[in-house]
Structure formats: C-alpha cells, structure tokens
N, C-alpha and C positions, 0 to 999 in steps of 0.2 A: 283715523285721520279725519274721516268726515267729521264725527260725532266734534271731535277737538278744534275744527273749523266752526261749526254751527253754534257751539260754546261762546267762540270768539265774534261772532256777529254783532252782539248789541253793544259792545265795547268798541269797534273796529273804528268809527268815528272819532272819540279820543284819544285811540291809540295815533290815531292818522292825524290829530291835530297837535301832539308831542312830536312825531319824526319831522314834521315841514319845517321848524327851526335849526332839528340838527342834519337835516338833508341842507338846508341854507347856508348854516356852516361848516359844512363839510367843503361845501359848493366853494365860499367863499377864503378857502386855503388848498385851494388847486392851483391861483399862482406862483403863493411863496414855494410851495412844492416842485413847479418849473424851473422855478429859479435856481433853489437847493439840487435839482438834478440835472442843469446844465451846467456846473461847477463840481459834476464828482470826475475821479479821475476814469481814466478808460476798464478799467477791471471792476470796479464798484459800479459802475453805470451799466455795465453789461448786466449786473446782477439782476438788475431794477428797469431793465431794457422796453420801456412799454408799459409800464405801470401808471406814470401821470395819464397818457393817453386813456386808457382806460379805466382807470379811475376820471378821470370829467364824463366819460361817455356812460359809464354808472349812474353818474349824478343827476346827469341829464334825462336818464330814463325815468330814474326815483321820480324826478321831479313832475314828468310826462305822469306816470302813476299819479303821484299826488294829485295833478289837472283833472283825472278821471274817474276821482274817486267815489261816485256817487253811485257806478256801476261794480259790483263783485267786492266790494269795498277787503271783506277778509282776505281772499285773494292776492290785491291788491297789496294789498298791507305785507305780506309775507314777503313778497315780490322785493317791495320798499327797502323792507330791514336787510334782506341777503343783499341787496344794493348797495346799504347804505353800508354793511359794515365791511365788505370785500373792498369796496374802495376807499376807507380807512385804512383796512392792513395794505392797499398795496401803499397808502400816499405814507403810512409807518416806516415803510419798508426801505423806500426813500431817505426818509430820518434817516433811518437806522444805518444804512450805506456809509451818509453823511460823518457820522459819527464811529465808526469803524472800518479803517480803510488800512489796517495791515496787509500787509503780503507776508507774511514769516508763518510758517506753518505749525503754530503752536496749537494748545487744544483748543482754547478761545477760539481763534480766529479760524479753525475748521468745520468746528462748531455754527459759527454765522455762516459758513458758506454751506456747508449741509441746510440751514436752517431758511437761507436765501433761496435755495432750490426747491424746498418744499413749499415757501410760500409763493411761489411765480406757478409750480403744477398745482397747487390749490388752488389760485385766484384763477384760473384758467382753463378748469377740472371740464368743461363740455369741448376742449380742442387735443389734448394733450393725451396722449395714446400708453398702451402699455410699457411700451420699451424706455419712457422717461419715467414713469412712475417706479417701475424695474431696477433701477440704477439709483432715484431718489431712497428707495428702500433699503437697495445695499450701501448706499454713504452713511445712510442711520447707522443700520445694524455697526460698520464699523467705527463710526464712533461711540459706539456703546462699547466695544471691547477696547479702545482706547482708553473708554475712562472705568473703566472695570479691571484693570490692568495688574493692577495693586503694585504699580510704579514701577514695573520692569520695563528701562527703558528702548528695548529690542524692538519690545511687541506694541510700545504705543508712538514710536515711530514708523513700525509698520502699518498699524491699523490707522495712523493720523494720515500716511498717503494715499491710503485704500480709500478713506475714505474722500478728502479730497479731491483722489481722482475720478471715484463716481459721482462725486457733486456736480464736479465740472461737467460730467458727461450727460448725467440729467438734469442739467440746465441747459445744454447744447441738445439734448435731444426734444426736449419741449418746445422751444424756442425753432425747431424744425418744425414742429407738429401746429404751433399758431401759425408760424408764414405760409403753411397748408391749408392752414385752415381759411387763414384771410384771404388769399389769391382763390380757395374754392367760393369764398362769401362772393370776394368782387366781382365774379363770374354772372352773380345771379345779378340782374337789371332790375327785378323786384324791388322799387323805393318801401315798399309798406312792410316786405319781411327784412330789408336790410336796420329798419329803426331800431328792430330788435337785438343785432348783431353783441352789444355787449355782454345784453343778458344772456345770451347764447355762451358766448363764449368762457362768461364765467358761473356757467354752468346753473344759472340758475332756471332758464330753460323755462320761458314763457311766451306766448303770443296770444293774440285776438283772435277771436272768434269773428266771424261773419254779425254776429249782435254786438260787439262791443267789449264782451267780456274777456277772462282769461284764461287759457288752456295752458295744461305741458303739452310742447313741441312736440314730445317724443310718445306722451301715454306713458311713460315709466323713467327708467333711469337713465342719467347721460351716456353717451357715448363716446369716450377716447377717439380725438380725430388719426391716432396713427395707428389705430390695429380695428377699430369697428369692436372692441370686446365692452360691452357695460362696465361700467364704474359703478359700485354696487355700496361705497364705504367714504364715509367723511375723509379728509384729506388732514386738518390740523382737528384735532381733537380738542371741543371748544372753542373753536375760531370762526368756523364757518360753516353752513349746514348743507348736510345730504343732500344731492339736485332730485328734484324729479320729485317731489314731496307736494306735489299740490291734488293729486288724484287722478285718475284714468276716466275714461268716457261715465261709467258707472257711476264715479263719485258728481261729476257734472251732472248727469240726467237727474239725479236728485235732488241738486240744485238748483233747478231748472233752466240748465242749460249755459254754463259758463263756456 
C-alpha cells in the first residue's frame, strides 16, 4: 500500500484537478435528488432513508479535501474518490427507488429490495454492526436459491419470502445501528472531530492530524457500530472500497508524518 501511494504522488495534483468538476457536479444534483425523494411513497423512502442527507455531507467533505489539497495531497485524493463515489451510489439509489416502486413480491422486485439493503449497509459500512450485515447475507443467499430454482414454484416462493423477509430485517437492523451511531456522535461537543462524521460513518475513516494531514481514525479496519467486531471485507463487489486502507502509524512515519 505504501509503495502504491508513493507511485501515486506525482500524479496526485491532476488526478485532484479531474475530481473538483465531478465532485461540483455531483454537488450540484443534490437538489433534484431532494426533490425525487420527497415524492417517493412511504416503503421506497424508507429504503433510501438518509441517503440525500448524507450524500451532501460526502460532498461537502470531498470538497473540504479538495481546499487542502496541498498538504498529503495522495491521501487526500483517496479520501476524495471513496467520497465522491458513495455518494453517487447513495443519490443512485434514490433514482432507482424512483423508478421501482412495486409492492408484489416477484423476483424482480425482491431482488431491489435485497439490493437496497446492501446498498444502505455499504454506504454506512463504519456504523452498521454484524447483526445487519448477518441478515443482508442471508436475503442474498436466498435469493440465489430463488433464482436457481429451476422453476419449481414451491421453492421460489419460499425462498422469494425468505428472502424478503431478511431484507426487511437488515434494513431495520442497520438503520438501528446509524441512529446508534448518530445519538453516540451527537454526544461528542467535539466541533473539529464531528466535520468528520460522514466520512466516519461511511466508513471511509479519516481525520487530521495535529499538522494538518490525514490519518485512519482507527490504525486499521472499520468497526461495525452494533457488535464492535471489524469489518474486514468490501461490501458491493466493485462499488466501493475496503475502509481502513490508508495505512497504520508505520505507513505514516515514512511519510513523514501524516
């Protein structure tokens, strides 16, 4: 990881001068995407429950990074992109709601709801504890034997409620685990660690240093805010990256001192 950061340093300035446009336009369709989710109906809202919110407070940090980027700039940079692209998928997400709002329990529409629950415990991967990941895992698994079924209709109207019903339940158990998480944030009166609170929360897991620079919070991997057990494993495969990927004290000292 160092070596692959140090790679990226004399490029870090261009890279950083391509994200500030699309950090701007990301920025600058955070309204329509209010808009779109103050008109979904009560079940499809619930899906996407916090996503605009946090997707602008994303943006706002990218954008915070971008102001600073003269200090740790690679760092920074990483920072940026797991910023910029979490709060794409959540303002997606939103769309996608928009655009899919069955109730009827077919494969399709179990499918998006399986698919909605993995995307709220990913965008949120530094609050959200085992027992929703737990439940997001077994809504997969059964709709893989849904559509693996080879058309007997017994077993994929079993497996289409199975899984349903752990979607629902690890979306209800996450959605426990951020209200935990926010009410322990608002606790802290800390103004300088609460600016951080988004990136916290969607796990990307960075703050300053006493010089300016950026550290992980943790020294290593996130932590699930309902069980304290590390999150050790990407969430969408492709979508969004591992937290805790920026280096420990070691990879810092030879930095000199991020």
């Amino acid at each position: 990881e160092f070596d692959r950061m140090r790679d990226l340093r004399p490029a870090a300035d261009s890279l950083l001068d391509e994200l500030a446009p699309r950090v701007a336009a990301a920025s600058d369709q955070v309204t329509g995407t209010k808009e779109t989710y103050a008109l979904l109906p009560t079940r499809a809202a619930a899906a996407v429950e916090g996503n605009v919110e946090l997707a602008e407070n994303l943006l706002r940090a990218a954008t915070r990074q971008l102001e600073k980027r003269q200090d740790a700039a690679p760092v920074r940079l990483r920072a940026i992109e797991d910023a910029l692209l979490t709060a794409t998928n959540l303002m997606d997400a939103v769309a996608a709601a928009e655009a899919h709002q069955s109730d009827g329990e077919t494969l399709e529409s179990v499918a998006r709801r399986v698919e909605e629950t993995e995307r709220f415990v990913a965008s949120r991967r530094g609050a959200v504890g085992v027992r929703a990941r737990t439940f997001r895992s077994e809504a997969r698994r059964h709709l893989i034997a849904a559509q693996s079924s080879e058309g007997d209709p017994a077993v994929v109207a079993s497996s289409l409620s199975r899984a349903a019903e752990f979607a629902d339940l690890g979306l209800k158990a996450a959605r426990e685990d951020v209200a935990a998480w926010v009410r322990g944030r608002e606790a802290n009166d800390d103004p300088f660690s609460r600016k951080f609170d988004a990136l916290v929360l969607a796990g990307i897991l960075v703050d300053e240093t006493d010089s300016g620079g950026l550290k992980n919070l943790l020294g290593g991997p996130s932590h699930g805010g309902g069980s304290g057990t590390p999150y050790r494993g990407i969430e969408l495969e492709g979508t969004l990256r591992t937290p805790g990927c920026y280096g420990g004290t070691t990879t810092r000292g030879r930095w000199g001192g991020f």
